[in-house]
Backbone bond lengths (Angstrom), bond angles and torsions (degrees), N, CA, C in turn:
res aa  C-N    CA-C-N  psi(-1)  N-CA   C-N-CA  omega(-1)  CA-C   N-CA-C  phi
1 X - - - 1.444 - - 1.528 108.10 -
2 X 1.289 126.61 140.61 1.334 144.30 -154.00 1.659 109.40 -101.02
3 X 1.535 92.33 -37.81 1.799 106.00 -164.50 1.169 113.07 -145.70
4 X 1.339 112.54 65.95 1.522 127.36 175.76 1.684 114.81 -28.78
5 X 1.519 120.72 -58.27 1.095 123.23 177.72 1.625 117.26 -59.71
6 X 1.186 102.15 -38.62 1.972 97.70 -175.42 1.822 93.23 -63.18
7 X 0.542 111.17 -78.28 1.855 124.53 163.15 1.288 101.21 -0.22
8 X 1.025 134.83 -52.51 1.518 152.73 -174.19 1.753 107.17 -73.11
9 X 1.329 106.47 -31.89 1.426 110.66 -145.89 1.604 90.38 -93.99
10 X 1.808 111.25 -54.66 1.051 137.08 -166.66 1.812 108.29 -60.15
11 X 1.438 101.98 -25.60 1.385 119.28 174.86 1.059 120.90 -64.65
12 X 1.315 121.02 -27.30 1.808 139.05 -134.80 1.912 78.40 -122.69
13 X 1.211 104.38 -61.90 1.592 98.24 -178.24 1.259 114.95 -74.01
14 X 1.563 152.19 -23.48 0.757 136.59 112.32 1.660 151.79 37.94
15 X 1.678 100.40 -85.50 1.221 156.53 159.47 1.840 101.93 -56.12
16 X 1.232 116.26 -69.81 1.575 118.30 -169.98 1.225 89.06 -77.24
17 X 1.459 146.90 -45.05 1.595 119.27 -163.53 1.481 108.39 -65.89
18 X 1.864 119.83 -46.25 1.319 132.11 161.78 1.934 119.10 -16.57
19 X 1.651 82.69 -40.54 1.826 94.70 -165.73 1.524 99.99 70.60
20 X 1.011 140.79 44.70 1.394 152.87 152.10 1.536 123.01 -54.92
21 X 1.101 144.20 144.52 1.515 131.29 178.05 1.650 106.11 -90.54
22 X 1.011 101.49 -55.21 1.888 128.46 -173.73 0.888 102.80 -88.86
23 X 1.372 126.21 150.43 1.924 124.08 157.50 1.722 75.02 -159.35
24 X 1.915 93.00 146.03 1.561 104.30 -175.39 1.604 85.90 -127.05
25 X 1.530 97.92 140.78 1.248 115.96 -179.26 1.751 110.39 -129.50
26 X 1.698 106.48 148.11 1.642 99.04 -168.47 1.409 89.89 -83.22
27 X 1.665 105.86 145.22 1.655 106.48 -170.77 1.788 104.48 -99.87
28 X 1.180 107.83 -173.46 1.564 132.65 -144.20 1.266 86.14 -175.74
29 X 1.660 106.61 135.29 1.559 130.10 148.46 2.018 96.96 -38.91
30 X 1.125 111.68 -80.02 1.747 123.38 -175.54 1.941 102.86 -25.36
31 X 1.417 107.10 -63.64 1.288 111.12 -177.58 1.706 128.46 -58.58
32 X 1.642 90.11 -46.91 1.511 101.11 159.12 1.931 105.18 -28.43
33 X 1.446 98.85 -92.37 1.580 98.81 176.16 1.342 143.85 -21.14
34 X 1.527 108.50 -42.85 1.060 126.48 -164.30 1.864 102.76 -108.46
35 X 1.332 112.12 14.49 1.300 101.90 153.80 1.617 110.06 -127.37
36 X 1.626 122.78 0.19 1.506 145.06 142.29 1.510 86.20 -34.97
37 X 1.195 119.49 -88.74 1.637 125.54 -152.97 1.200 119.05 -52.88
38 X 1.777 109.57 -35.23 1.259 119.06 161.24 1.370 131.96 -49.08
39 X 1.473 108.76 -50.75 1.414 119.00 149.44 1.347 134.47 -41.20
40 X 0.981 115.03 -75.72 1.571 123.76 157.81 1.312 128.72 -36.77
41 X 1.184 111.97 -28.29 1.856 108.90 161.82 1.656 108.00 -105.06
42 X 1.116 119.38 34.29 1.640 121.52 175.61 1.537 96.80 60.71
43 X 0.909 144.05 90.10 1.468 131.97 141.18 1.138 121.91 -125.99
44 X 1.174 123.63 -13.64 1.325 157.19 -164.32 1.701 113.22 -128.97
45 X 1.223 127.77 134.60 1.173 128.10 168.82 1.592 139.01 -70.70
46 X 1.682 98.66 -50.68 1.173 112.60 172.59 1.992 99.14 -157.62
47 X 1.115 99.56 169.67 1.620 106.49 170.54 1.767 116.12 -142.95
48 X 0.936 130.49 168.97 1.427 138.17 153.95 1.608 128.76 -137.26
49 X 0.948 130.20 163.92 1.441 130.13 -169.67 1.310 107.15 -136.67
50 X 1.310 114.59 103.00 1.681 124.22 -169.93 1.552 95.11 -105.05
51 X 1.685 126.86 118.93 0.608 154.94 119.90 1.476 149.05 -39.71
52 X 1.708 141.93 88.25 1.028 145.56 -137.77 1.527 96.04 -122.58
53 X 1.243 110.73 140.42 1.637 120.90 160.03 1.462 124.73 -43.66
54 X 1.455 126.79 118.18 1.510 103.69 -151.65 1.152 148.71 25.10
55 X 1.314 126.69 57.23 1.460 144.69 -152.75 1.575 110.61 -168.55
56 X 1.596 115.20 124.02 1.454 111.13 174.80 2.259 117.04 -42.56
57 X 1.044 87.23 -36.77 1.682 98.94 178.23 1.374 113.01 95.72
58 X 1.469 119.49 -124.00 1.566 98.81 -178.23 1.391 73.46 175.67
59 X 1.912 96.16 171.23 1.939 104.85 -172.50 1.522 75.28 -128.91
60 X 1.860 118.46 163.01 1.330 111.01 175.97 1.672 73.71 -127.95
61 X 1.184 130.99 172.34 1.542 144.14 172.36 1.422 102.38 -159.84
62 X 1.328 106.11 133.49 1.294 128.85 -175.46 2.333 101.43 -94.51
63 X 1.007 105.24 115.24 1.797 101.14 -177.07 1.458 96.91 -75.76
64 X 1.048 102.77 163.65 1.654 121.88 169.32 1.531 97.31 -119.78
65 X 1.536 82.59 149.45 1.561 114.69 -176.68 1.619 104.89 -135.10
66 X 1.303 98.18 177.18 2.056 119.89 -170.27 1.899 79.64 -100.75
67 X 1.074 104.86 130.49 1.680 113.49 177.81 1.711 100.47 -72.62
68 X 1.251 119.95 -33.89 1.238 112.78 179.96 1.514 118.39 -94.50
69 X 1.218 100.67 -45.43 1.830 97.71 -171.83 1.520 108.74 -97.12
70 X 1.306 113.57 -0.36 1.926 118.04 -179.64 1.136 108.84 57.82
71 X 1.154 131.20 26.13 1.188 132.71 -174.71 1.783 104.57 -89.63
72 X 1.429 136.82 104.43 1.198 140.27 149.69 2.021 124.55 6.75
73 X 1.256 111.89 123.67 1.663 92.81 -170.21 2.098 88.78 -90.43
74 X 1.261 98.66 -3.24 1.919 86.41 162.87 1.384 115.68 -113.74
75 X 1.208 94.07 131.97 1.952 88.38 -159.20 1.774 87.77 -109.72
76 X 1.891 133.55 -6.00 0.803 119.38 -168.57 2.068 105.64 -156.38
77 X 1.180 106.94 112.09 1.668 112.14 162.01 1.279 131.32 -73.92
78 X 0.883 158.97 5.39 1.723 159.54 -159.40 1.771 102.76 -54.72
79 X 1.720 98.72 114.97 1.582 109.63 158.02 1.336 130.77 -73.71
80 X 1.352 142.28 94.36 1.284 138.00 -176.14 1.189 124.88 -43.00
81 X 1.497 115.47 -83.02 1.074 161.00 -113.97 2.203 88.45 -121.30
82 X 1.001 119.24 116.48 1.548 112.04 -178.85 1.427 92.62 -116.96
83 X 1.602 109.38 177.12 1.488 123.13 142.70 1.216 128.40 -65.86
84 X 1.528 106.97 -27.65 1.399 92.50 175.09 1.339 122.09 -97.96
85 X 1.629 124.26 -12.98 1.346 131.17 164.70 1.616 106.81 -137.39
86 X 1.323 78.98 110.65 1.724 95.50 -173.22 1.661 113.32 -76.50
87 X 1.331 138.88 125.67 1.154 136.71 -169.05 1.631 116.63 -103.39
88 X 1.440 133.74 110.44 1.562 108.91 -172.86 1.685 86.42 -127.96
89 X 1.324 103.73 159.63 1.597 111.79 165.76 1.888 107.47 -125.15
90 X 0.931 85.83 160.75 1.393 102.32 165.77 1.101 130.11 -111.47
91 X 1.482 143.51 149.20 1.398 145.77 -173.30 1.688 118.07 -36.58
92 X 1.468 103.37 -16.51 2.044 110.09 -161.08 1.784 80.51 -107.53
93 X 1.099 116.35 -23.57 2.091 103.37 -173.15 1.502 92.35 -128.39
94 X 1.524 142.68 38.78 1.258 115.19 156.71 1.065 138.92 -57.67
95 X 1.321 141.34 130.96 1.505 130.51 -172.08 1.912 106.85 -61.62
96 X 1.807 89.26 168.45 1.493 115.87 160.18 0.873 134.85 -133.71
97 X 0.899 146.14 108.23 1.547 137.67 -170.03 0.972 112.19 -106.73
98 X 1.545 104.88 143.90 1.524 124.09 -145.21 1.981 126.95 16.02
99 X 1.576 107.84 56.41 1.002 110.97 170.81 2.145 114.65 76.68
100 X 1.726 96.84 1.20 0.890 99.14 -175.08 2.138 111.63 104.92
101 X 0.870 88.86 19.23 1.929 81.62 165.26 1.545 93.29 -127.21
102 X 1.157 108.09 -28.37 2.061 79.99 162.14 1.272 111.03 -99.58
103 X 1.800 106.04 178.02 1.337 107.00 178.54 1.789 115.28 -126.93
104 X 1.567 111.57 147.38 1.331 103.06 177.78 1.600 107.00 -90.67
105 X 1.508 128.06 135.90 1.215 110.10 166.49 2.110 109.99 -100.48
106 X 1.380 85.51 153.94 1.619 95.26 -179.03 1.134 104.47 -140.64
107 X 1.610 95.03 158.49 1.326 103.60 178.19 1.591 106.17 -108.52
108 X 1.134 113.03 112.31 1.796 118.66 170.53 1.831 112.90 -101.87
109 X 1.210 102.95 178.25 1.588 118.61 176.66 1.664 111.51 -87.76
110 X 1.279 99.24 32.73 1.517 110.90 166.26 1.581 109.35 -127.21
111 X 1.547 108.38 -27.45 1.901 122.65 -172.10 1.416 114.94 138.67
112 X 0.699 125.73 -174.06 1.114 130.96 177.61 1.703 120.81 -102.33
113 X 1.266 115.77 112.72 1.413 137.22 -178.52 1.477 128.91 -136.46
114 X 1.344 113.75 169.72 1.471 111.37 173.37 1.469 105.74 -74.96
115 X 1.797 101.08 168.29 1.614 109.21 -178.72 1.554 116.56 -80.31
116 X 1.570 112.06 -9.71 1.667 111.13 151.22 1.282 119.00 -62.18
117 X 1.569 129.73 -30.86 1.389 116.69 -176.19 1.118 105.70 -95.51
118 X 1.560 125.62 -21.52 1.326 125.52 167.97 1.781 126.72 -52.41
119 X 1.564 93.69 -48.62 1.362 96.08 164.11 1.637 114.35 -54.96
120 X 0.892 126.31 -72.29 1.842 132.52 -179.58 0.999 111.85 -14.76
121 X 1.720 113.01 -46.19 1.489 126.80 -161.63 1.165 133.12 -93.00
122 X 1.788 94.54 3.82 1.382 131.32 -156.74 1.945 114.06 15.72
123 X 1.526 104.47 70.69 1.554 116.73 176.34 1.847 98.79 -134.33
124 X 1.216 88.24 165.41 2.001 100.76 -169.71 1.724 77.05 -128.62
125 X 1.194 90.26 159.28 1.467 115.37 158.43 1.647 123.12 -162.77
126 X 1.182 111.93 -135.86 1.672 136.79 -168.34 1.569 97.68 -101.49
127 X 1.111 128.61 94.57 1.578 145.14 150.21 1.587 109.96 -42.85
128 X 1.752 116.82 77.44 1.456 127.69 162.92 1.277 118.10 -44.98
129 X 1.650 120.22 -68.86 1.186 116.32 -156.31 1.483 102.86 -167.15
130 X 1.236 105.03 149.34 2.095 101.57 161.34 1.248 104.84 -123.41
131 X 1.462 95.12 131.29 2.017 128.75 -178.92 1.749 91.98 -89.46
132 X 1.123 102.44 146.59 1.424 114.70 152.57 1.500 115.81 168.44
């Protein structure tokens, strides 16, 4: 596999078109994070990190939904950042998405966060993905 993260992403969307509750994904230090952040800005309900005896292990994440209309609280995946064209911003061109109700996550030399905490922290990095 070439692009661990799209893999991740494509899984997750996947998963919500399915209308699935759970979707288990093989984990990564990178993914770990980047479903932390997911969490942490509500997009996600809950997660776990299953751990195997010599074995990468796997993340399970529970999606969130609208209790009434089932409608998904991620209505959108987009991969930035590829292997083959790597995307980074800096603090003076960080992205927004959608004007600021979505979020980009990146990976900087602080961790990996959204481009609201990025700004705060005044650091640029590697443009992962935009949630919304």
């Amino acid at each position: 596999m070439t692009d661990p993260i799209s893999d991740y992403l494509t899984r997750l969307r996947n998963a919500i078109k399915a209308n699935h509750r759970i979707v288990e994904i093989p984990a990564s230090n990178l993914k770990k994070e980047i479903t932390r952040v997911l969490f942490e800005k509500g997009y996600i309900l809950n997660y776990k990190f299953e751990d195997v005896a010599n074995h990468q292990g796997s993340i399970k994440i529970a999606l969130k939904y609208h209790p009434i209309t089932k409608s998904s609280a991620i209505k959108k995946l987009e991969r930035v950042s590829r292997p083959g064209l790597r995307r980074y911003a800096g603090i003076e061109n960080m992205p927004r998405v959608i004007n600021g109700l979505g979020i980009a996550v990146l990976t900087t030399s602080k961790g990996v966060m959204t481009d609201k905490e990025a700004r705060k922290l005044n650091v640029g990095g590697e443009v992962l993905c935009y949630i919304y």
